[in-house]
C-alpha positions in Angstrom: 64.3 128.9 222.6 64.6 132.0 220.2 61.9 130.8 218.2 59.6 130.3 221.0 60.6 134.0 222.4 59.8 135.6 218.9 56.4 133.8 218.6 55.5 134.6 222.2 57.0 138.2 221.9 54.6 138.8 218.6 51.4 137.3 220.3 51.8 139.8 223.1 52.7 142.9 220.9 49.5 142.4 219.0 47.2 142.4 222.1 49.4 145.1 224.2 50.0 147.6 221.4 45.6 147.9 220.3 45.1 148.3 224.9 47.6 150.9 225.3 47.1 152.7 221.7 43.3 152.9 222.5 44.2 154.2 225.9 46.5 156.9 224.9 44.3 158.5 222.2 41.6 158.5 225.0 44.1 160.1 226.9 44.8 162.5 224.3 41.0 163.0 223.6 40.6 163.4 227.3 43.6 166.2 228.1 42.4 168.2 225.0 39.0 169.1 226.0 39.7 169.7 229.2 42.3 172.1 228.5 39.6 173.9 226.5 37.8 174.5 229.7 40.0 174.1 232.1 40.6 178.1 232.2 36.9 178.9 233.0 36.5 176.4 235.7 39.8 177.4 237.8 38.4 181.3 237.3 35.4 179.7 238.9 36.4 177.4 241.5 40.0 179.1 242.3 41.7 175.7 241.2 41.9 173.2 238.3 39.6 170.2 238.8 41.0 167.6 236.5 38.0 165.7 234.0 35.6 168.6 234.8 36.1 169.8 231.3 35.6 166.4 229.6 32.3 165.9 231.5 31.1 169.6 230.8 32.0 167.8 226.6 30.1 164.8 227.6 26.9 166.8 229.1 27.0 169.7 226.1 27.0 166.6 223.5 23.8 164.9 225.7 22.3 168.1 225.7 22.5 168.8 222.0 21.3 164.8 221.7 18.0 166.1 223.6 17.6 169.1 221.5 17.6 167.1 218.3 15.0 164.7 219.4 12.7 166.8 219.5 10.5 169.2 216.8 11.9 172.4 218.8 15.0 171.5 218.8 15.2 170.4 215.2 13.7 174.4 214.4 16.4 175.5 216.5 19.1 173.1 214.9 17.8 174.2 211.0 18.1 178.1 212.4 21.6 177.4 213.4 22.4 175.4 210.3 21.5 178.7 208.4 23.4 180.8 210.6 26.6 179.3 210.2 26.1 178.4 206.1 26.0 182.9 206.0 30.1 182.8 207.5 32.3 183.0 204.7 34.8 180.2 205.2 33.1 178.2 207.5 30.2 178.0 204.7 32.7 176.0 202.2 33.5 173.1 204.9 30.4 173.0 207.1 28.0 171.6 204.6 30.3 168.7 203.7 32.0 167.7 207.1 27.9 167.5 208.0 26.9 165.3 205.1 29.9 163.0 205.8 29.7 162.1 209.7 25.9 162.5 209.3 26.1 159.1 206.6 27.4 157.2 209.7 25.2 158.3 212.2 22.6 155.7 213.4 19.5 158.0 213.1 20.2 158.1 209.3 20.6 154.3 208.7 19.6 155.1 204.9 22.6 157.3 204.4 24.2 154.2 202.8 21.8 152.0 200.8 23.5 149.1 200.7 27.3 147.3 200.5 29.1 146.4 197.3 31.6 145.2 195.3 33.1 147.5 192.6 36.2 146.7 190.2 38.6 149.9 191.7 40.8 151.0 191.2 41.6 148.8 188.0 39.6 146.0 186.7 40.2 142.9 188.5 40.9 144.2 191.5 37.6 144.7 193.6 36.6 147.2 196.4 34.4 147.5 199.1 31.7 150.4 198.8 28.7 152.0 200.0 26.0 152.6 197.5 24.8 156.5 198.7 22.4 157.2 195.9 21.0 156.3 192.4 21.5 158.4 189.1 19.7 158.5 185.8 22.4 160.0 183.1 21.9 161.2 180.1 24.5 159.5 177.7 25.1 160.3 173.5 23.9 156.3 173.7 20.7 156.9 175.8 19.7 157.0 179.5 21.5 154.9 181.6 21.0 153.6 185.5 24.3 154.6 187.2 24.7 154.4 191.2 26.8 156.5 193.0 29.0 155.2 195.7 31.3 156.2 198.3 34.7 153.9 198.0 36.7 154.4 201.7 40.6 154.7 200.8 42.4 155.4 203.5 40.1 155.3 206.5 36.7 155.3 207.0 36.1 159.3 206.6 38.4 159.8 203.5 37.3 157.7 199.8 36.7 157.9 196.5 32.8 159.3 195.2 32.5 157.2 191.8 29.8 156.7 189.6 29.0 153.4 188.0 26.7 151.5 186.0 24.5 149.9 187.9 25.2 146.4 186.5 28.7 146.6 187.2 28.6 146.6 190.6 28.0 142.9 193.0 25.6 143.3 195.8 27.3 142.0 198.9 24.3 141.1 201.4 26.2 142.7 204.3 24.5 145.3 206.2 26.4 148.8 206.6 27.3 148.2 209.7 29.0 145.1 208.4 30.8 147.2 206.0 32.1 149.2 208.1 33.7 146.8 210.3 35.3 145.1 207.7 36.8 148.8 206.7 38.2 149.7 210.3 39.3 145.9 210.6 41.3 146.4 207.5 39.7 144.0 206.0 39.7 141.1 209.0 36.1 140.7 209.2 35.5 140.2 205.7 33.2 136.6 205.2 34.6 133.7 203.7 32.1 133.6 201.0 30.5 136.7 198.9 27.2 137.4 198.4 25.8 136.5 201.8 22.4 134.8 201.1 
């Protein structure tokens, strides 16, 4: 009987816990932008309206979406770009918080050439990585072909940049979007057998 309420009691903490976690930081995601609004709309309309401020989020995102599509909008976007590189502080951050939520954006699917393998952080031991660009380098031994690639440590944002010979990395044959499941599945959707042909 104990052993059949611990099994039973595990099973249904692992799918509760994922519903209600998701649920509360939507929650959470919810309540914080519409506190950011909620001030202006109960000056407007003489009382809070609860959501109003989360779909005001939802329609300013939809309408920057239909800026960007276009060639106005992309003038308008660069103009604002230089605008905000001229702050002082924010000039430090923007550039790089850009770079990294612009590699896993859909419109740049080239962002991320390609998944690998990579012996990190000590040899034996093998890592999952994005390759983000290739680099010629200039060695005391001659020119050698050295890719650089983005290693995720602790979530998907945050990782290691390395740089490694080329021939020491093992293509994979997953597509990045494969890759990045197997990072936010901690490693759960990884195949059963590397390369994929």
């Amino acid at each position: 009987m104990k052993n059949w309420l611990k099994v039973r009691f595990i099973a249904g903490f692992f799918v509760t816990v994922p519903v209600f976690l998701t649920g509360w930081l939507l929650w959470i995601f919810w309540s914080r932008i519409d506190d950011v609004f909620a001030p202006m709309y109960q000056k407007m309309l003489g009382r809070p309206i609860p959501g109003l401020g989360f779909l005001t989020a939802v329609g300013i995102i939809l309408v920057m979406g239909a800026i960007a599509r276009n060639v106005v909008g992309l003038r308008v976007l660069a103009w604002g770009d230089k605008l905000l590189l001229k702050v002082p502080i924010y000039r430090r951050l923007y550039p790089s918080v850009k770079m990294l939520i612009d590699s896993f954006s859909p419109e740049r699917r080239s962002a991320f050439g390609a998944v690998v393998l990579v012996e990190h952080p000590r040899q034996g031991e093998y890592a999952f990585a994005f390759v983000t660009s290739h680099v010629l380098v200039d060695t005391p031994h001659g020119k050698r072909e050295m890719v650089t690639l983005f290693i995720p440590t602790n979530n998907l944002y945050l990782g290691d940049v390395v740089l490694v010979p080329r021939d020491e990395v093992l293509q994979t044959g997953l597509a990045v979007e494969e890759g990045v499941r197997i990072i936010l599945s901690a490693g759960n959707a990884t195949p059963r057998q590397l390369p994929r042909s």
